[in-house]
N, C-alpha and C positions, 0 to 999 in steps of 0.2 A: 603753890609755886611762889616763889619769893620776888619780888622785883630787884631786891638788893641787888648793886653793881657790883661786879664781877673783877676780881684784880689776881692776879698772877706773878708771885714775887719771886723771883730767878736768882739766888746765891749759895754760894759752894760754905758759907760758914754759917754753920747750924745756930748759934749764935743770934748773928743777926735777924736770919729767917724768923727765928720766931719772938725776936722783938716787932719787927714787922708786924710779923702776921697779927702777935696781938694786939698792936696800936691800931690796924684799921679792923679788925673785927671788931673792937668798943666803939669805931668811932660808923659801925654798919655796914662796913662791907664783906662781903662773901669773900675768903683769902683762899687760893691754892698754891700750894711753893712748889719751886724747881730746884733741885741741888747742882746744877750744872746747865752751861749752855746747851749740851743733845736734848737734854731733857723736856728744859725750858721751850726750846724749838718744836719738838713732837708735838708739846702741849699747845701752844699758840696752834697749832696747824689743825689741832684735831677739837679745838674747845672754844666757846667764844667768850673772849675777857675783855672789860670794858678800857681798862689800862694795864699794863705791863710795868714793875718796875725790873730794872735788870742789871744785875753789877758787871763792870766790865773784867775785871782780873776773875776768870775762872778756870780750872787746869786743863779741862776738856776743849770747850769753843768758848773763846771770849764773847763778850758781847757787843765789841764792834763787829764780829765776824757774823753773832746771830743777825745782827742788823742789816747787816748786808746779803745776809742769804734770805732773809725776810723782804728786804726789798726788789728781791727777783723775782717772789710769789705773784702770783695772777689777782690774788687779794689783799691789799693795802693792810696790814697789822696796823691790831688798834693803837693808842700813842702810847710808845714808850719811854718811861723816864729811867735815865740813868742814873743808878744811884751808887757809890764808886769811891774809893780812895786814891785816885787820879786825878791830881789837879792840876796835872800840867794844862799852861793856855795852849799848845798842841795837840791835845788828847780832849780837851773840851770841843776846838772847832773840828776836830776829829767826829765826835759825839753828832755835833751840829748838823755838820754835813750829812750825817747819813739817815737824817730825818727825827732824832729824837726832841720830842717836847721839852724837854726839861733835861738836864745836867744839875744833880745835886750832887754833895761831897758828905762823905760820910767822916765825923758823924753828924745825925740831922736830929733838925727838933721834930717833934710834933707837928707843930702847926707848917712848919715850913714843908714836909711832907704832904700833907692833906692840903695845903693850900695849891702846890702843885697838882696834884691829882684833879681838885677841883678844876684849876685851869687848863690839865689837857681834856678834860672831858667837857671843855667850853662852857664852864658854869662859873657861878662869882665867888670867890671864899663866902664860908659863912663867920658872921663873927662869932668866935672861938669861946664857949663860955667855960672852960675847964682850961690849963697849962698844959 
């Protein structure tokens, strides 16, 4: 069994999903993706991830909508970071408020990704020895 953490990446463009997915599988993490907020939500309820990233424009349930239905569960969802092409400062304190870690804009680098993930899972960046 692997210790590797556990992350759950939530977006409707295939695209992205699997830049994702492959930037934290090199950099050790265990990746499973969601192509929609229904899905993304099953998944969080039925599986346990160490962090969640989750885009909030998706055609089914947004992801201020998963958040909010997650923060009505009896179990605190692990941290999720929003990662989003929504930059309004209304859509951010929107983000804020409904408990997410992190608000990033796509697009993202690398390190600015992983650096987040390390700070919602309360650990210190590591210095970066690749770009």
């Amino acid at each position: 069994m692997s210790d590797a953490l556990r992350i759950l990446v939530v977006d409707d463009e295939p695209d992205t999903l699997g830049l994702i997915k492959l930037t934290l599988q090199t950099a050790g993490y265990l990746v499973q993706t969601a192509t929609g907020g229904r899905e993304g939500l099953r998944l969080i309820r039925e599986e346990p991830f160490d962090v969640v990233i989750l885009d909030i424009m998706m055609p089914d349930v947004s992801g201020f909508d998963v958040m909010r239905e997650l923060n009505n569960d009896p179990t605190p969802p692990p941290p999720v970071i929003f990662l989003t092409a929504r930059s309004s400062e209304e859509d951010q304190e929107t983000g804020m408020s409904l408990g997410v870690s992190h608000y990033l804009l796509k697009p993202i680098t690398r390190g600015s990704l992983l650096d987040a993930i390390n700070q919602a899972l309360g650990m210190s960046p590591e210095p970066d020895a690749s770009p």
